[in-house]
C-alpha positions as CSV (number, residue, x, y, z in Angstrom):
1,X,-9.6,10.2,-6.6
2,X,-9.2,9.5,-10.2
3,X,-5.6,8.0,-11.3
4,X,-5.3,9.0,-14.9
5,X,-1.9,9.9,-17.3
6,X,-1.1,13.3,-16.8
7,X,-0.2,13.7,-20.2
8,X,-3.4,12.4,-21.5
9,X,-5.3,14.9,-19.5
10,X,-3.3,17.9,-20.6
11,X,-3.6,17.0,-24.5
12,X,-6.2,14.9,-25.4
13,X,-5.9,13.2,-28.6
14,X,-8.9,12.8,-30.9
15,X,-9.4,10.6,-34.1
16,X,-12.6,9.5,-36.5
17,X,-12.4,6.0,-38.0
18,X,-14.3,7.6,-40.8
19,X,-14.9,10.9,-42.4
20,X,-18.2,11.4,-41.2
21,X,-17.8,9.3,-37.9
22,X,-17.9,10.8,-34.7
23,X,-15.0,12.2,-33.4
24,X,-13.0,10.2,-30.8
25,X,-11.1,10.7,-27.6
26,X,-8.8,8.1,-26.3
27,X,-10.1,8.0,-22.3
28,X,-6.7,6.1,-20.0
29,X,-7.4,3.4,-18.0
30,X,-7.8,4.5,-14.3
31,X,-9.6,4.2,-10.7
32,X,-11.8,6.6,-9.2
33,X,-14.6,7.1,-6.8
34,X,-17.8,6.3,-8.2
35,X,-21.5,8.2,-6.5
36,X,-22.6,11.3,-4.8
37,X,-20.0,12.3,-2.3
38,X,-21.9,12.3,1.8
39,X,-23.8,15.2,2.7
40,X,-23.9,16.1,-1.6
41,X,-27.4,15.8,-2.1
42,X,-28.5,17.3,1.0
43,X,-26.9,20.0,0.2
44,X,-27.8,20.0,-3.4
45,X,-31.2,19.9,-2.4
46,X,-32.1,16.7,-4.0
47,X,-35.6,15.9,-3.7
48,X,-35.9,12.9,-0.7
49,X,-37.5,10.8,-2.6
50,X,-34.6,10.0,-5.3
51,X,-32.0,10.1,-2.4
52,X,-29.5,6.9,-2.2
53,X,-29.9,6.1,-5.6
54,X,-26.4,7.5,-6.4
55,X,-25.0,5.9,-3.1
56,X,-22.9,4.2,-1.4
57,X,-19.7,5.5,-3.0
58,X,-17.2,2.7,-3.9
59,X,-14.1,2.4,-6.0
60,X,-14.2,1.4,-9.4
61,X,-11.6,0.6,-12.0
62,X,-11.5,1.7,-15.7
63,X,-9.9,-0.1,-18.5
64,X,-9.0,2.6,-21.5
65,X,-11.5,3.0,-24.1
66,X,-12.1,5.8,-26.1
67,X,-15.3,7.8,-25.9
68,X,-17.4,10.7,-28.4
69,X,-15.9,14.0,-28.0
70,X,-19.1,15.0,-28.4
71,X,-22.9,14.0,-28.4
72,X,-24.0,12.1,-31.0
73,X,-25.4,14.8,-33.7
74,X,-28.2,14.9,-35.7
75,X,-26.2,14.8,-38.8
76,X,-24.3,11.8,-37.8
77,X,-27.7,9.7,-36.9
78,X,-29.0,11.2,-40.3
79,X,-26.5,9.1,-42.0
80,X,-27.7,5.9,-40.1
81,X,-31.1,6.6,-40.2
82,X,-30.7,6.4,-44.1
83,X,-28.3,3.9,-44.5
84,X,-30.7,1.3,-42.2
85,X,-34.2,3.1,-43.2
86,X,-35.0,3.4,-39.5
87,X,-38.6,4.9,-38.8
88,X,-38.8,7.3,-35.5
89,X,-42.4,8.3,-34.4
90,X,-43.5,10.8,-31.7
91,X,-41.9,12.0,-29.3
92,X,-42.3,13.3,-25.5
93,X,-41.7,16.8,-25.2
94,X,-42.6,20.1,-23.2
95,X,-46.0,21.4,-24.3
96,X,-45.6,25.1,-22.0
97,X,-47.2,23.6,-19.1
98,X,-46.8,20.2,-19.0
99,X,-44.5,17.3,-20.7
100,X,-46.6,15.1,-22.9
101,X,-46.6,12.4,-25.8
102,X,-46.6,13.9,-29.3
103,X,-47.0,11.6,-32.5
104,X,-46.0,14.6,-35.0
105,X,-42.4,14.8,-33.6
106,X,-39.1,13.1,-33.4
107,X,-35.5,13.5,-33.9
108,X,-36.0,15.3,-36.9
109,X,-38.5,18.2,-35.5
110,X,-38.3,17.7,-31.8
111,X,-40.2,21.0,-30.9
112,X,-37.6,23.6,-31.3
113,X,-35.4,24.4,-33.9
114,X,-31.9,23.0,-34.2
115,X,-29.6,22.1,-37.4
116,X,-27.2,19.3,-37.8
117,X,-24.4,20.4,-35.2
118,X,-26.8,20.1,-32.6
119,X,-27.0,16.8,-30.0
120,X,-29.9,14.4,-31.7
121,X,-32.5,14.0,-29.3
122,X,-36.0,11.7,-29.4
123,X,-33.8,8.7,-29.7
124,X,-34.6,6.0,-27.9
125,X,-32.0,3.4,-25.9
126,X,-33.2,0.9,-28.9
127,X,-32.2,3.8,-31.4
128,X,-28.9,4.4,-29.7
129,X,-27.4,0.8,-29.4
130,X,-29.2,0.2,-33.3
131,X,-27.0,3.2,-34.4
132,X,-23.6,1.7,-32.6
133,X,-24.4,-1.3,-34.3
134,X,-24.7,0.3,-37.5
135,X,-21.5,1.8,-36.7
136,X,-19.6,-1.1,-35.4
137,X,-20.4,-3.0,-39.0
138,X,-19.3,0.1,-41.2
139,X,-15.9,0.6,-39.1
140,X,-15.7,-2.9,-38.1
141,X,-14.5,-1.5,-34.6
142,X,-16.5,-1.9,-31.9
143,X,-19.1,0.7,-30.7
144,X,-21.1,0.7,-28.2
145,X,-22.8,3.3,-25.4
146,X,-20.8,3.9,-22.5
147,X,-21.4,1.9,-19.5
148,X,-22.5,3.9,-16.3
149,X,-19.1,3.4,-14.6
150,X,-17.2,4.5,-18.1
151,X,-19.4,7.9,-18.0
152,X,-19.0,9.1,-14.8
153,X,-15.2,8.4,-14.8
154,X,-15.1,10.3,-18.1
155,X,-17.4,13.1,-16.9
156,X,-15.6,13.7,-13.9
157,X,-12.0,13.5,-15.7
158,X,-10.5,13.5,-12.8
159,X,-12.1,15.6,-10.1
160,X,-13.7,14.9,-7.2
161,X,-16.3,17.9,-7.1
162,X,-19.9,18.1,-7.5
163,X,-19.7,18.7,-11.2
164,X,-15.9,18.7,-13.2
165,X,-15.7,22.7,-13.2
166,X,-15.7,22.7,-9.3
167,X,-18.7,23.2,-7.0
168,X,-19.4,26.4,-8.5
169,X,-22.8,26.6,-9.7
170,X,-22.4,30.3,-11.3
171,X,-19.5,28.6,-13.6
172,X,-22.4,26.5,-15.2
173,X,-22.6,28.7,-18.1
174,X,-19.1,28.6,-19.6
175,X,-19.2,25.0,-19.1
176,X,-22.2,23.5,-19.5
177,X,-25.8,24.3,-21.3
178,X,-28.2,24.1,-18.6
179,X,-31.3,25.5,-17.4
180,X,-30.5,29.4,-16.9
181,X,-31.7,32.5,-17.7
182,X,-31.8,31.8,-21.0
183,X,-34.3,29.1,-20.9
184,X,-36.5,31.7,-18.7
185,X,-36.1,34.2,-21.5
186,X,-37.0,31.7,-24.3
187,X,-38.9,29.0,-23.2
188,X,-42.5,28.9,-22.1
189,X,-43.8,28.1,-19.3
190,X,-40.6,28.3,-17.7
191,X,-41.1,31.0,-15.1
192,X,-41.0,28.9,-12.1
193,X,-38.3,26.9,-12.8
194,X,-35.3,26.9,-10.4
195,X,-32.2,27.6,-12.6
196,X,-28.6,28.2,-12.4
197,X,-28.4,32.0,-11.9
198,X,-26.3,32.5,-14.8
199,X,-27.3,32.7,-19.5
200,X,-25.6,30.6,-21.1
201,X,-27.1,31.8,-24.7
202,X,-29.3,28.8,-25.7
203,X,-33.0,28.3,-24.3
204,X,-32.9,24.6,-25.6
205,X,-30.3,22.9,-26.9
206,X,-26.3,24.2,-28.4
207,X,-24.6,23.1,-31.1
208,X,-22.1,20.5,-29.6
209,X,-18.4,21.4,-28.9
210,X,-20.2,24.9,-27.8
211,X,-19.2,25.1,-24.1
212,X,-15.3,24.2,-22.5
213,X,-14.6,20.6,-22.6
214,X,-13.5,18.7,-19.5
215,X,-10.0,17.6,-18.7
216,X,-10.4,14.8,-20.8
217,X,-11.4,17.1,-23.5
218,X,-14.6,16.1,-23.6
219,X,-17.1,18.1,-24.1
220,X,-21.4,18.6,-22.9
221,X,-21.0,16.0,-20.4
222,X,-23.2,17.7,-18.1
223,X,-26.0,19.4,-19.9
224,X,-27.8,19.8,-23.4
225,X,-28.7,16.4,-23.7
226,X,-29.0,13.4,-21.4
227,X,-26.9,9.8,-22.5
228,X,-28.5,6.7,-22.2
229,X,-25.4,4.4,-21.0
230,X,-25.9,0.8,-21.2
231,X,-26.4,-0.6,-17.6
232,X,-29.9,-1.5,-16.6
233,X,-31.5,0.3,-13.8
234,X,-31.3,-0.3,-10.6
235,X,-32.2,2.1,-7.6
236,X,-28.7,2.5,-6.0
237,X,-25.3,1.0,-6.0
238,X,-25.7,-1.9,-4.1
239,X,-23.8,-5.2,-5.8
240,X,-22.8,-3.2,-8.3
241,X,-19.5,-3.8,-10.5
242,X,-16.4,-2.3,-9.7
243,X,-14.8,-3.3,-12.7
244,X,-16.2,0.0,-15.1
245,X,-18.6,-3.0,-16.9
246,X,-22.1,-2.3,-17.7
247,X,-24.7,-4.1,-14.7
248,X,-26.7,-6.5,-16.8
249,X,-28.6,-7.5,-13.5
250,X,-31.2,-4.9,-12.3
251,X,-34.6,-3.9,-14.6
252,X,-33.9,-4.1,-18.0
253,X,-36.6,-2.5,-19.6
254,X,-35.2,0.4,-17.9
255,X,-31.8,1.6,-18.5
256,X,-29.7,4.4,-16.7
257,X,-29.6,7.9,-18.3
258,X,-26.9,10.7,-17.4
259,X,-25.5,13.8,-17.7
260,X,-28.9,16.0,-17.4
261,X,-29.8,18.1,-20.1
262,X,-30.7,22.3,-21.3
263,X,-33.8,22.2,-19.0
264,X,-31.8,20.7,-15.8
265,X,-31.2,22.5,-12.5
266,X,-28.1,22.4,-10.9
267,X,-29.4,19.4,-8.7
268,X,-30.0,17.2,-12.1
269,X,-26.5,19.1,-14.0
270,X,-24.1,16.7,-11.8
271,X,-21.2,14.1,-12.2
272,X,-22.9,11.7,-9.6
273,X,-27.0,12.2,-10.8
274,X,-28.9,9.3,-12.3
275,X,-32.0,8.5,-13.4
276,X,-33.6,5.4,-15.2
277,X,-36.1,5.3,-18.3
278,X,-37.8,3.1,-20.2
279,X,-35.4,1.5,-23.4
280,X,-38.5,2.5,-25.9
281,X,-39.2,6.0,-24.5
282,X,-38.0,9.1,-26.6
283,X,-37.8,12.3,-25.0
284,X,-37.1,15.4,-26.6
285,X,-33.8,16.1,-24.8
286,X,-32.5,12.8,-24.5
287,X,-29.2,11.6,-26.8
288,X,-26.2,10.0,-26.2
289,X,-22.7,9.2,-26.8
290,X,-20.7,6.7,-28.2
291,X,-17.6,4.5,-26.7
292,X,-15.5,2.2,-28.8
293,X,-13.4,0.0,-27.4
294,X,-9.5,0.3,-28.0
């Protein structure tokens, strides 16, 4: 069970350490139990080959930090892609049948449409820690991507549940933009896909801040984009910290992504899901979000 300050919980505070900075929230420093609870992805109906890879559960303590309120935007990583003239070329995305490699897309036109309050997305993990770089010099506070101890205690703010709105999957929609009936509606190729059985309104991916925030007043932690976090991959818990720092042991050309994104079911839209990718791979709904440490 997560130990957090009540009062933090109730009324989040946010702050930008610039005018066109992300927006802030100060996360408290607390303990909670980190992995998929027993019996979760059984009954989730996790696919057996990617079981254990969010287990064994252990505890794990937070120091405070603040994280983004929301995903990084494409506006935002406008600004650093022309302050540091950073070139982003092709981009692996959903052809109607099949996800493949196409050199004509990136952040900027990443196969559907979006504007500048949406999540940016065909970034790589080498984009995203380039960008809190950037950041960390213009501020001179220091950014970084969450580590994957620091997200799931954030995502979960609290709870204990399969995802922070409860175990309900027909909730998704208020909370979260996930693969629904909207994505059968608007997306092709889509027919087959197991969904929540609810429409959120967007068939690919919302402007941020669209969907109710967590207790921590965060908000898109599950859904509309996947986070890289910093930690390198590794195929389960097993020696990892319990200390909310990033695992710098493991495979590092591979770094652990979370969250799940518009095109997730509800076994990839929850608190304890993990995957690992490729730091040089962009995928057209893959962002992230920033921490900065207080």
């Amino acid at each position: 069970m997560a130990i957090a300050a009540t009062a933090a919980m109730a009324q989040p505070q946010s702050f930008r350490d610039c005018a066109d900075c992300p927006e802030m929230v100060a996360i408290p420093a607390g303990r909670f139990t980190m992995g998929a609870a027993p019996g979760e992805e059984l009954s989730e109906g996790l696919d057996p080959g990617f079981h254990h890879r969010s287990e064994p559960q252990r505890e794990v303590r937070v120091r405070r930090f603040s994280a983004g309120k929301y995903e990084i935007t494409r506006r935002e990583f406008l600004a650093f892609a022309r302050a540091t003239r950073r070139e982003s070329e092709g981009c692996s995305i959903w052809a109607g049948t099949d996800f493949v490699f196409d050199g004509t897309k990136d952040w900027r036109d990443p196969g559907y449409p979006q504007d500048d309050r949406h999540p940016v997305v065909c970034v790589s993990w080498e984009d995203a820690t380039a960008y809190t770089g950037w950041l960390s010099r213009r501020t001179g506070k220091r950014y970084r991507l969450l580590t994957e101890a620091e997200w799931e205690y954030a995502a979960r703010a609290g709870t204990t549940a399969t995802r922070y709105w409860g175990d309900a999957r027909e909730e998704a929609c208020a909370y979260a933009n996930v693969a629904d009936r909207a994505v059968k509606k608007r997306v092709r190729g889509t027919a087959d896909w197991p969904i929540f059985e609810c429409d959120d309104g967007h068939g690919y991916t919302a402007p941020v801040g669209s969907y109710r925030p967590n207790a921590f007043g965060l908000h898109d932690m599950l859904g509309n984009a996947w986070e890289w976090t910093q930690d390198c991959w590794n195929e389960n818990y097993q020696g990892a910290p319990t200390d909310g720092s990033a695992w710098t042991t493991g495979d590092c050309e591979l770094r652990a992504v979370r969250g799940g994104s518009w095109e997730d079911s509800p076994v990839g839209a929850r608190s304890a899901y993990r995957v690992g990718s490729p730091v040089v791979i962009r995928v057209f709904l893959r962002g992230f979000r920033v921490a900065r440490d207080d």
